[in-house]
N, C-alpha and C positions, 0 to 999 in steps of 0.2 A: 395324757401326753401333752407338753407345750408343744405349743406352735410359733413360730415369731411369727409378728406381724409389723407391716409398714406404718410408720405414723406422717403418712408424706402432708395428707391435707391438713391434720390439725398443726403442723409442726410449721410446714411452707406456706399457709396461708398470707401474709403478710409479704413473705417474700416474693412469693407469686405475685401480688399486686403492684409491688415496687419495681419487678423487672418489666410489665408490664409495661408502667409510664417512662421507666430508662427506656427502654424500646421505642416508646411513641416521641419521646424528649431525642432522641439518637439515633435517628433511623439507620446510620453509616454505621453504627455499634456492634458488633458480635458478641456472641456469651463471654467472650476474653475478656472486652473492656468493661461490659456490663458486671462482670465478675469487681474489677477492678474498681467501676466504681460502687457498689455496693462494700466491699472490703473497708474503703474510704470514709464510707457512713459508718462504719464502725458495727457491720452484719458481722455474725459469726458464719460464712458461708464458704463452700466450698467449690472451686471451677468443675469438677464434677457434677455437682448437685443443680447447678446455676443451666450445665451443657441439658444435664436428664431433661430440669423445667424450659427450657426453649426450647427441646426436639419435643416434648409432647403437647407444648400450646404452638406448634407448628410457625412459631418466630423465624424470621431468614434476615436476612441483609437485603436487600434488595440489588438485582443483577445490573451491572454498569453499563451504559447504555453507549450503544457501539457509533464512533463519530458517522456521520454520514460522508459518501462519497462524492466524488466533483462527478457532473454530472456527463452525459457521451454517451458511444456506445458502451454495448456491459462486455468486452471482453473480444467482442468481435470485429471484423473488421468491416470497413463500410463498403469498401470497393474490393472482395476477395477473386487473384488473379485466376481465369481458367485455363490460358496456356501459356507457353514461355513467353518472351518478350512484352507481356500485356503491364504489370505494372514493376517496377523497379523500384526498391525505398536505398536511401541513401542515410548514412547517419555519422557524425565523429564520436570518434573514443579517445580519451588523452589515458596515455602511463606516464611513469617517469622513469628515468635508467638508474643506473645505482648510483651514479654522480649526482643524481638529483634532478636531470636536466626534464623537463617538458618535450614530450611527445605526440606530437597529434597524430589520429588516423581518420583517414576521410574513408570510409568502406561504400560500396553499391552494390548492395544484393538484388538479384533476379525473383519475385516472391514466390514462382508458381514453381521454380526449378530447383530455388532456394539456393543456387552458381552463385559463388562471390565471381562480381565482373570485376570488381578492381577494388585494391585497397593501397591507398598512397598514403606513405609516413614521411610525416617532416617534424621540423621543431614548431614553425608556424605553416597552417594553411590560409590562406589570404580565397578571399571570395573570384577572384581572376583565376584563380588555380583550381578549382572547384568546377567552373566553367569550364576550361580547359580538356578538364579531366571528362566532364560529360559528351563536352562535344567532340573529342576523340571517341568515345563510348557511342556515340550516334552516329558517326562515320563508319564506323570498323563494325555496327550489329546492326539493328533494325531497330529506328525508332521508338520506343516505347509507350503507350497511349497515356500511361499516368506515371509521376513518379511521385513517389512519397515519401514524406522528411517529418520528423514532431516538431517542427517549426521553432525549436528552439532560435536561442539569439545567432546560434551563429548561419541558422537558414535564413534568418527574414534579410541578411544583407544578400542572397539570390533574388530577392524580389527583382531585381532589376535586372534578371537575367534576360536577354534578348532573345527571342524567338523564332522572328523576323525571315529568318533562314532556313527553316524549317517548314514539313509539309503540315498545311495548313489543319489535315485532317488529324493529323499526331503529335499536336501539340501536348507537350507535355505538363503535366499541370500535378501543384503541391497541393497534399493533402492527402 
């Protein structure tokens, strides 16, 4: 009775060594392009046969190496509130309307109760109005021991927010 048999080494010898040093010459290369270029030299070879010899000399591509990130905390926070009124973050959000027009919103959420305290929409928020908005919010509740902002451009014009008139011990402080 025949039997068929593989003629893989005496047949892919050669070929075997060529994809080799394409691999070593390519290291960004898969059997695809390796295929391609071996075609190119003028192999008689086939994207099958090229796939078989790189899955069993254990050939890969090498895995893309993931950017690193800015550095900080990893996700948590640095000051987590434990009861109501303890830290407040404030933040803007812009839309636009269907006319096209610019939207700002100034929001101040409560972090421990996660209460929006106030959300003011205008076309422009000007850093006076901002102020306004807090120090109404510090009249009408209880002073807050932190409040926190991602300091974006339009917090850092609060730096010069006045304090002065507030209790010494609840000052409110960014970050």
């Amino acid at each position: 009775m025949y039997r068929w048999r593989a003629k893989y080494w005496g047949m892919d010898r050669d070929q075997l060594r060529r994809i080799w040093e394409l691999a070593r010459e390519h290291p960004a290369y898969g059997y695809r392009r390796i295929t391609a270029l071996l075609l190119r030299e003028g192999s008689k070879v086939s994207m099958k046969r090229v796939h078989r010899i790189w899955k069993q000399e254990g050939l890969q591509v090498p895995r893309r190496k993931l950017k690193k990130r800015r550095g900080g905390p990893k996700g948590e926070v640095s000051f987590k509130a434990e009861h109501p009124n303890q830290v407040w973050t404030y933040d803007f959000l812009e839309d636009r309307t269907e006319g096209g027009k610019k939207l700002r919103m100034l929001t101040v959420l409560d972090e421990y109760s996660r209460e929006s305290l106030n959300i003011t929409m205008e076309a422009s928020i000007p850093a006076d109005k901002v102020i306004m908005v807090l120090d109404w919010l510090f009249l009408t509740r209880e002073v807050p021991e932190y409040i926190r902002s991602d300091n974006g451009p339009d917090e850092v014009r609060l730096l010069a927010f006045d304090h002065s008139h507030l209790d010494d011990t609840h000052t409110p402080l960014s970050g």
